[in-house]
N, C-alpha and C positions, 0 to 999 in steps of 0.2 A: 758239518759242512753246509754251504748256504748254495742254492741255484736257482738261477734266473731263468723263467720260463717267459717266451716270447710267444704270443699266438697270433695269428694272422686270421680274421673269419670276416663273414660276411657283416656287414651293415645293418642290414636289419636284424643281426643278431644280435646286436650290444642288448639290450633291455634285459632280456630273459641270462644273458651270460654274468650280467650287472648279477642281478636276482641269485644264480648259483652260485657268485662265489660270496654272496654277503651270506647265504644259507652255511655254508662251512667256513666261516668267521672270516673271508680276506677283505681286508676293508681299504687297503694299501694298494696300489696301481699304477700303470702311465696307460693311458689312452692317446695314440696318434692316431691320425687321418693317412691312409699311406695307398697306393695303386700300383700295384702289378700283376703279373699273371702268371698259369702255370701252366700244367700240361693242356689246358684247352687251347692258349695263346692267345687271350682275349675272348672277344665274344662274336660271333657271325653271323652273318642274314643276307636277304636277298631285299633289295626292295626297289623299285621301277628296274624288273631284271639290271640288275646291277648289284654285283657281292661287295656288299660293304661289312665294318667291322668295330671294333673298339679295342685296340691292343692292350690296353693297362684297363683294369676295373677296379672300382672303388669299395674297401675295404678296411679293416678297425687292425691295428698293430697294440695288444693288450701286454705290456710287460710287467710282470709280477715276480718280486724277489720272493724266498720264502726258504724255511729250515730243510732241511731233508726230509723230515719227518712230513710235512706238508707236501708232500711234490705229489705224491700219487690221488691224495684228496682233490688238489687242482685240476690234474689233466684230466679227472674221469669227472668235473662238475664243466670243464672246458667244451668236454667232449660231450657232453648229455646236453649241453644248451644251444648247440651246432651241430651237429650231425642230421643231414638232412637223405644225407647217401646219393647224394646228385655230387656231380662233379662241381666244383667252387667254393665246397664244405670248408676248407682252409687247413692247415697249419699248425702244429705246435714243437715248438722246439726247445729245448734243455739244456741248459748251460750252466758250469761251474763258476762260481764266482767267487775269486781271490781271497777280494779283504772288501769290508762294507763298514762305513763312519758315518755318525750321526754327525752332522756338520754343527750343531747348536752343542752339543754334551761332551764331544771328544768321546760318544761311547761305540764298541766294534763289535765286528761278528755278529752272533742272532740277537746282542742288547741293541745293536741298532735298528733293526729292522721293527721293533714293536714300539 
């Protein structure tokens, strides 16, 4: 079986996240630019008294396909390169995926993905 792991982290964590997952061989990836928010709602402050805020913050959307057997090497190199234990730490999520085609070879399943 093949699953798509989506993580959501912070910005200045791409580098060090880059670094763990080339350390347990994922070399394959999407990186988007993407902005939302979660239980905090944004971000808040006061400034010339007056509460101002930022309701979407700017964040890395990392989606990385991989075998089964890879899933739990990811999440725990995801989670070791972000985990800061402050609220904004981000995101990871697990999804099954269907069917997967190498668009150049005609090849499927996990021949496609390497």
């Amino acid at each position: 079986m093949i699953k798509e792991i989506i993580a959501i982290i912070r910005t200045g964590k791409w580098a060090e996240t880059l670094v763990k997952l080339e350390e347990i061989g994922i070399a394959g990836f999407t990186r988007q630019r993407v902005y939302g928010r979660g239980k905090q709602r944004g971000l808040r402050y006061s400034a010339d008294g007056e509460d101002k805020g930022i309701s979407f913050l700017p964040k890395w959307m990392v989606t990385i396909v991989v075998e089964d057997s890879k899933v739990d090497a990811v999440v725990a190199a995801l989670i070791k390169a972000n985990r800061t234990g402050e609220i904004g730490d981000g995101k990871i999520f697990i999804c099954p995926v269907a069917e997967s085609v190498r668009i150049r070879t005609n090849e499927s399943e996990e021949y496609a993905l390497n």
